[in-house]
C-alpha distance (Angstrom), angle and dihedral (degrees) to the residues before:
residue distance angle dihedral
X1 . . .
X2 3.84 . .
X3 3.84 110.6 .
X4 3.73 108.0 -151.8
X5 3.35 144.4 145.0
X6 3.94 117.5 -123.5
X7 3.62 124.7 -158.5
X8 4.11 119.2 -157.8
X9 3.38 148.7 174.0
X10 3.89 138.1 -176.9
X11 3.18 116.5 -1.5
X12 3.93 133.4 -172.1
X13 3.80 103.6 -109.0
X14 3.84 131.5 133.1
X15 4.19 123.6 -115.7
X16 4.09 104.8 -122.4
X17 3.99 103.1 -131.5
X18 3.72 94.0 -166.3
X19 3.68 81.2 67.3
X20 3.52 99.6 38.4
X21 3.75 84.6 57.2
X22 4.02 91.6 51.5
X23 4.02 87.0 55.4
X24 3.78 88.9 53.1
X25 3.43 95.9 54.2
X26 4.08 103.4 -95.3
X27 3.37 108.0 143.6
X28 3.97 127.6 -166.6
X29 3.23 120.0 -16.0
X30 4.01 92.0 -18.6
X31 3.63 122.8 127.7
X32 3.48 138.1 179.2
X33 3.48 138.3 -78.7
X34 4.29 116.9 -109.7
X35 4.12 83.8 -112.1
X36 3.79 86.5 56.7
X37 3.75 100.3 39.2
X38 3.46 95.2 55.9
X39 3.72 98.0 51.8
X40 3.57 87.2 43.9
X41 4.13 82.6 64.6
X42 3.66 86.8 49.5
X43 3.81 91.2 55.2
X44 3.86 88.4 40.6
X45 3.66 94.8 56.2
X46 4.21 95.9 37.0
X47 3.69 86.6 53.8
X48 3.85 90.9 50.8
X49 3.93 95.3 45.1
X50 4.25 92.4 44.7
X51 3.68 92.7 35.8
X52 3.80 118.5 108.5
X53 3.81 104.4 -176.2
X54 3.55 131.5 -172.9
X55 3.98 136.1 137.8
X56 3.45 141.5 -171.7
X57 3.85 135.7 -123.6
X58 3.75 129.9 -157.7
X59 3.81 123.2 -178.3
X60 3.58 115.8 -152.3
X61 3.52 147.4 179.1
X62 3.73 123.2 -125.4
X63 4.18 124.8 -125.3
X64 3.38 115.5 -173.0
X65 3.90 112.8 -152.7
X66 3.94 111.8 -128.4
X67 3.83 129.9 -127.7
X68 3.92 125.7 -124.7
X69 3.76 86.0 -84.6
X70 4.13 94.7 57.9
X71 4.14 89.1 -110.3
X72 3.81 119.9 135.3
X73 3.89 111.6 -106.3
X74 3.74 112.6 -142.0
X75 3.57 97.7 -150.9
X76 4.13 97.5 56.1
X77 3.18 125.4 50.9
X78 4.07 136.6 118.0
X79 3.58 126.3 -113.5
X80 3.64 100.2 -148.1
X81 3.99 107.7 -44.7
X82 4.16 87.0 -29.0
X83 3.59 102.1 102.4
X84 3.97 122.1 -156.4
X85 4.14 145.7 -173.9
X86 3.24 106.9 -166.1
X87 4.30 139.3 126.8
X88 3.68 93.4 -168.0
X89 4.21 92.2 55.8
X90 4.13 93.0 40.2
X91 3.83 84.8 47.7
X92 3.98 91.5 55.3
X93 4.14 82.0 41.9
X94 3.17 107.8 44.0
X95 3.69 109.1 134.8
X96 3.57 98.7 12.4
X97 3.87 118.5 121.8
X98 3.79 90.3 -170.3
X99 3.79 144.7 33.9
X100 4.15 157.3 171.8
X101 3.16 136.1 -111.9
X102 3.29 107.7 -156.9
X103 4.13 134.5 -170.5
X104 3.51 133.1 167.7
X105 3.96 136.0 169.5
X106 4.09 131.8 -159.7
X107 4.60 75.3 -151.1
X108 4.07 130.1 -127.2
X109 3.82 90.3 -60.4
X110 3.68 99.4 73.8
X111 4.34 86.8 48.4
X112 3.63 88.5 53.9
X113 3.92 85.4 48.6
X114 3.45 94.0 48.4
X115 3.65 97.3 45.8
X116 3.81 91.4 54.3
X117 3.80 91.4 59.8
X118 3.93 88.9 42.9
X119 3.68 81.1 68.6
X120 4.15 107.5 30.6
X121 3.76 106.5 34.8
X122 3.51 118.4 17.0
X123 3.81 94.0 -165.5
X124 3.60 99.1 45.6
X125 4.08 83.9 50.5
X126 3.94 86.9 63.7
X127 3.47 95.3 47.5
X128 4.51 93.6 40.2
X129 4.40 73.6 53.8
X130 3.76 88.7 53.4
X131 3.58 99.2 40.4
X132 3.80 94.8 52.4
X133 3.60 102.4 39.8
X134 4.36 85.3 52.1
X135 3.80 84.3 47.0
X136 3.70 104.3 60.0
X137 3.66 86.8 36.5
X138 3.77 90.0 58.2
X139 3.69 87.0 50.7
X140 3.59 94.8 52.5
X141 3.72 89.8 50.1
X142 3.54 95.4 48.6
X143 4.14 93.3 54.3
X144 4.14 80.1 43.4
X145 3.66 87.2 65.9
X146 4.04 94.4 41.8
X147 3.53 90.0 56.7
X148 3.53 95.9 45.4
X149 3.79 89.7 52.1
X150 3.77 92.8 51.4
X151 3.58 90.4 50.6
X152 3.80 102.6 44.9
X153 3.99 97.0 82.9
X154 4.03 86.4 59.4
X155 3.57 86.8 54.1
X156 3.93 93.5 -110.4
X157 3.79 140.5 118.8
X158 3.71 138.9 167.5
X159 3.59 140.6 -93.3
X160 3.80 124.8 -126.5
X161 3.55 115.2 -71.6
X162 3.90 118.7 -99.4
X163 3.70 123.7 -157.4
X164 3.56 140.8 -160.6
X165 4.13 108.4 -85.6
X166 3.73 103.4 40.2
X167 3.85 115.2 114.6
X168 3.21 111.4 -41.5
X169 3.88 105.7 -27.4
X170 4.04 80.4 90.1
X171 3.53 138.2 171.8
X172 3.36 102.0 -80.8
X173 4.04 77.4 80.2
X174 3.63 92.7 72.7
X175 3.23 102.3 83.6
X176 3.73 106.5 52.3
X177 4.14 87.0 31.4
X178 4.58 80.5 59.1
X179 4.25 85.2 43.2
X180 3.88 94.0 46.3
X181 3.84 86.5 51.1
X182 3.56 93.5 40.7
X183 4.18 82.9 -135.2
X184 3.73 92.6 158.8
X185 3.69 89.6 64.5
X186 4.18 96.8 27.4
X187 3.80 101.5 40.1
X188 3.68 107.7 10.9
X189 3.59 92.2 -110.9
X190 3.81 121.3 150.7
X191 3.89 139.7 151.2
X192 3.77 129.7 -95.8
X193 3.86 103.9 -108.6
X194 3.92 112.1 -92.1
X195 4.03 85.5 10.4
X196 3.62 148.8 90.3
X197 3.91 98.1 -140.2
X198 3.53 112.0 113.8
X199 3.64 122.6 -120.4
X200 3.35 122.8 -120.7
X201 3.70 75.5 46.1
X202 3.80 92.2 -145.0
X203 3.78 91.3 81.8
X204 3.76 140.5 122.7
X205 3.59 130.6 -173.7
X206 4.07 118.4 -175.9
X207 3.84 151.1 169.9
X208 3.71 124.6 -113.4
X209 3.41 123.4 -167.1
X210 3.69 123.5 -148.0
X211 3.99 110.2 -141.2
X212 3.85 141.1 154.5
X213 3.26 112.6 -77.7
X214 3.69 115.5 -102.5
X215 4.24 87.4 42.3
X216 3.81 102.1 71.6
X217 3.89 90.6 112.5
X218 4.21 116.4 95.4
X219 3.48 115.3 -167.1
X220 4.05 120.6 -115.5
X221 3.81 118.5 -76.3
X222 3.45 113.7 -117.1
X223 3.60 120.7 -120.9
């Protein structure tokens, strides 16, 4: 395995609606109205024209920290230099040797966008929500299936991406996950002061676990 770190920008990739609809509050089978679908395209497009999107890709090996017995620990381990304690992560991990770190922003365009419609049109604000949130998503996806196409011929894929704020692989991992990607400098990214929301706020950072192909499901947490 080659650990790198990858730099992009845009990419071709397509928005999912059915998920953009989810984000806006469409459950089900529910769709939109006409009225709502077209200014969905509005948002759609405006979020494509102010969008300057880019993310960042780090491939890493994975350490797992021993106990007082010299056996592996499932829950601790680093991922690179990017240190971790968590069940939930080493769950989605477990039997990867390798991983990404993975961050990506839509950039401080689309929050000036959004906070525009926050004050002009309260429905179109949802929606502009919806439409960036699916967007950055998309993108994420889209590199998802890059990856997994550069690492089919090794006989490797990835595992679902895992994020900051689930269980307990929580927020307070933001800020050294932003450090060990060196986002602030990379991607712009930094955290509200006394917070862990990121800033732009349309960001994501995430885990992806390199497995076997054939083993990228996890089973459900238990709650």
């Amino acid at each position: 395995m080659k650990y790198e770190t990858q730099r992009l920008g845009k990419i071709p990739f397509e928005i999912n609606r059915r998920e953009l609809y989810i984000y806006a509050g469409y459950r089900g089978t529910a769709t939109p109205d006409e009225a709502v679908l077209s200014l969905i395209e509005e948002c759609i497009q405006e979020v494509e024209e102010a969008s300057e999107i880019r993310g960042i890709l780090k491939w890493c090996q994975i350490v797992h920290e021993k106990d007082d017995n010299g056996n592996e620990m499932d829950d601790v381990f680093f991922i690179g230099d990017f240190h971790v304690k968590s069940q939930a992560l080493g769950k989605n991990l477990k039997g990867c040797r390798d991983a990404i770190l993975v961050g990506a922003t839509l950039s401080p365009s689309i929050d000036l966008l959004l906070h525009r419609y926050s004050r002009l049109q309260i429905t179109k604000s949802v929606l502009m929500q919806a439409t960036a949130a699916a967007y950055i998503e998309a993108y994420l996806d889209e590199i998802q299936r890059m990856v997994k196409k550069e690492l089919a011929p090794e006989g490797l894929s990835l595992r679902p991406r895992f994020s900051p704020g689930f269980a307990d692989f929580t927020t307070e991992y933001q800020a050294p996950f932003l450090e060990a990607l060196d986002a602030g400098r990379t991607l712009g990214i930094t955290l509200a002061h006394n917070s862990n929301m990121m800033v732009p706020s349309k960001s994501v950072t995430a885990v992806m676990g390199i497995c076997k192909a054939g083993t990228e499901a996890v089973a459900p947490m238990k709650m």
